[in-house]
C-alpha positions as CSV (number, residue, x, y, z in Angstrom):
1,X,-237.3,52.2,-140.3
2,X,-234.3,49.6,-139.9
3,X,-231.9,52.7,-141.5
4,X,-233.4,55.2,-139.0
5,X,-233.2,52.9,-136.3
6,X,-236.9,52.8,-135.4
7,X,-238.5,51.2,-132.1
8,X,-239.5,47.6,-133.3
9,X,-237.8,47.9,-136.6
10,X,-235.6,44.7,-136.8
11,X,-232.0,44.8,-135.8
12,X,-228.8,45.7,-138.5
13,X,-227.4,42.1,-137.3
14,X,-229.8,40.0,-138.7
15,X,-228.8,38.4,-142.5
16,X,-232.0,38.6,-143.3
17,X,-232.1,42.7,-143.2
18,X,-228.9,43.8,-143.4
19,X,-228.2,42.1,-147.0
20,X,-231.3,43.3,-148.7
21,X,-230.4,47.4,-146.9
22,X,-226.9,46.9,-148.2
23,X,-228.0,46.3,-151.6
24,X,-230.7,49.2,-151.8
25,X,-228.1,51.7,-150.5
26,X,-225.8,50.1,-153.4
27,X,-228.6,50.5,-155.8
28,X,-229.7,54.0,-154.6
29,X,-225.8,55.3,-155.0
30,X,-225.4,54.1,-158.6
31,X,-229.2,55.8,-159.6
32,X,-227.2,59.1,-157.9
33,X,-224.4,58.3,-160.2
34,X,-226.3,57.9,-162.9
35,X,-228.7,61.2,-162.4
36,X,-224.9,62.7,-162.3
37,X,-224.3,61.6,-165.9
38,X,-221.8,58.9,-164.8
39,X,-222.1,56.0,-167.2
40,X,-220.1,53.2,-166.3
41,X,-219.0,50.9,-169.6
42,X,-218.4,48.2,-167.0
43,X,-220.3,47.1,-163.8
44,X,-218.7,44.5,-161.0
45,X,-219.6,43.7,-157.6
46,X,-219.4,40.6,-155.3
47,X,-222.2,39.3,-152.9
48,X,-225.1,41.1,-152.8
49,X,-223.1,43.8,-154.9
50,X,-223.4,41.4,-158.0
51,X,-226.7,41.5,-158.2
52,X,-226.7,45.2,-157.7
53,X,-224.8,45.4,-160.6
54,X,-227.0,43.2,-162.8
55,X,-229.7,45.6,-162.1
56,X,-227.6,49.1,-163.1
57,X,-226.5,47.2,-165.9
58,X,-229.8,46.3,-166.8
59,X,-229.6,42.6,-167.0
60,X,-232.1,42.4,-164.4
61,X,-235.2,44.5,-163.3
62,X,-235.1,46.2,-160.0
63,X,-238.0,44.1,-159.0
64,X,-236.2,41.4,-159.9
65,X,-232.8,42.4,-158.1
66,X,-235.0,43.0,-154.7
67,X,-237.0,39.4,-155.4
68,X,-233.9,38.2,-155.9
69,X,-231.8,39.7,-152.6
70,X,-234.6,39.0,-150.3
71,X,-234.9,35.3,-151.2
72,X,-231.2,35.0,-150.8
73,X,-231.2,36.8,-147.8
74,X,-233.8,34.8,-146.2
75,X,-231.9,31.5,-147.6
76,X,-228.7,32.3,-145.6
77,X,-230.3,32.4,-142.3
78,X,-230.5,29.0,-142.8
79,X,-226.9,28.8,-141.9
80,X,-227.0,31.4,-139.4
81,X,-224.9,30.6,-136.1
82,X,-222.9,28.2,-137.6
83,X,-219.9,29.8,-139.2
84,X,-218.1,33.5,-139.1
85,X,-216.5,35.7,-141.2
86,X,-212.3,37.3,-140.5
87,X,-211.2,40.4,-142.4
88,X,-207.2,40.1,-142.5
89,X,-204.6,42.2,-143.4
90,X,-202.9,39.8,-146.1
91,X,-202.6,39.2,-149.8
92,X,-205.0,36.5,-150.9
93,X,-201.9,34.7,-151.5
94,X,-200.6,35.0,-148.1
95,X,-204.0,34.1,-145.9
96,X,-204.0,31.4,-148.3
97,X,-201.1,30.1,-146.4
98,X,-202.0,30.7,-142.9
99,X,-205.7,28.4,-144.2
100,X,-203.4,25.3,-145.1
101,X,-204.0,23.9,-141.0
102,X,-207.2,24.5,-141.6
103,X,-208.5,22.3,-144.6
104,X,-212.7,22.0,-144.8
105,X,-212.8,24.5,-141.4
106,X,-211.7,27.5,-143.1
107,X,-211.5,28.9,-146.3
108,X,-210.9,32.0,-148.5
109,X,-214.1,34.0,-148.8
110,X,-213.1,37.0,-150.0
111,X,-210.5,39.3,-151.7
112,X,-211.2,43.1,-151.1
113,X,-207.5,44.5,-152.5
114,X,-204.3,43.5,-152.7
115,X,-203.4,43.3,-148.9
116,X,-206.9,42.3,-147.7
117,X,-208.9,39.7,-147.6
118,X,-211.7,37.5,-145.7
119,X,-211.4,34.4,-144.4
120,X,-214.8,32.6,-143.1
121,X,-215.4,28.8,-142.0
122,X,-215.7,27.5,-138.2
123,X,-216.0,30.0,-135.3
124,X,-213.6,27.9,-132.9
125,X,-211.2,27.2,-136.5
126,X,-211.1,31.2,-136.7
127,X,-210.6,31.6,-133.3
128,X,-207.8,29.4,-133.6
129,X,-206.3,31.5,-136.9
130,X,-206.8,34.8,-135.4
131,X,-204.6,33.7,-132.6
132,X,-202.0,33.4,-134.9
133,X,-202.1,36.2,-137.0
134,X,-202.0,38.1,-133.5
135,X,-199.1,36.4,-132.5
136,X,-197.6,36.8,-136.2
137,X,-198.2,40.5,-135.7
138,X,-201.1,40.7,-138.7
139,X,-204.1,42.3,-137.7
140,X,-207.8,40.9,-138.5
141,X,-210.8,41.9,-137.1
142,X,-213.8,39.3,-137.2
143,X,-217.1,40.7,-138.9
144,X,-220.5,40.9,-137.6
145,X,-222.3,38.4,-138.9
146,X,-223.1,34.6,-138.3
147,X,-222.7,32.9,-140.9
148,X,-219.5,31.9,-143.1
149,X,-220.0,34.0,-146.5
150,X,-218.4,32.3,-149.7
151,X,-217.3,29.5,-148.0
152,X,-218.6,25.3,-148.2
153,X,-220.9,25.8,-145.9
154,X,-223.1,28.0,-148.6
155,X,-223.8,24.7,-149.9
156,X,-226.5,24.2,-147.5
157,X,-228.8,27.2,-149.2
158,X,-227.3,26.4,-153.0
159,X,-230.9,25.1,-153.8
160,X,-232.9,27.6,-152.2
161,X,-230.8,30.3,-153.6
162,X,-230.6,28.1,-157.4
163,X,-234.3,28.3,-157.3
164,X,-234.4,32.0,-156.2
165,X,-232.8,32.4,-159.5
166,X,-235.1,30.1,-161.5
167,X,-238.2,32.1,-160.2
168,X,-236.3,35.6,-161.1
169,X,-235.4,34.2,-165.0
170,X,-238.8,33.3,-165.8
């Protein structure tokens, strides 16, 4: 319903539906892949794409990959409305640098490739930083979500998501 848009299916913008729909579109591709006879002899991925992962590797169930999504999923909207997330056009190394004003407001979330990367934290800290980058000629574009991804403020759901786990390894 959510992918076809249906009336009174819930919205793409919401943690809580677009993390688990991200993972069962990942999850879906790698069963194509596989049906394909593509047999990867390694697996990575990084938010909800690690646990994607586990599950085409085989170290978890599916059951226990969408338990496992959905709890997380639901634990982040804990934090929802209190942080945002910046793709910018930088080497880790280099956003790195342009974080150092920034010290417990902002922080590196993500590395995507060798000239990307995500930066989440504070909303008025990362309206600050964009300002720069602009300025510095470096483009970034902020991403659609509410909540700062891989950053210290996950540290407010680490027990609802450590117990998430608990429940999925027994």
């Amino acid at each position: 319903d959510v992918l076809r848009r249906r009336p009174g299916a819930p919205g793409l913008d919401r943690v809580d539906v677009v993390q688990p729909l991200l993972w069962a579109v990942m999850v879906s591709l790698a069963e194509v892949w596989r049906a394909h006879g593509v047999t990867p002899s390694a697996v990575i991925g990084h938010s909800q794409g690690e646990i994607a992962a586990a599950v085409f590797a085989g170290a978890i169930s599916l059951a226990e990959g969408a338990a496992l999504v959905a709890l997380r999923a639901k634990a982040l909207t804990q934090v929802a409305g209190q942080g945002r997330m910046v793709a910018v056009a930088l080497p880790a190394d280099r956003a790195e640098e342009y974080l150092a004003p920034y010290p417990g407001r902002i922080s590196l979330a993500l590395v995507n490739g060798p000239g990307s990367a995500v930066v989440s934290g504070e909303p008025d800290a990362l309206a600050e930083l964009t300002a720069r980058l602009t300025e510095d000629g470096v483009r970034s574009q902020w991403l659609p979500f509410d909540y700062a991804a891989h950053s210290p403020q996950m540290e407010a759901v680490r027990t609802s998501v450590t117990t998430a786990l608990e429940a999925v390894a027994t």
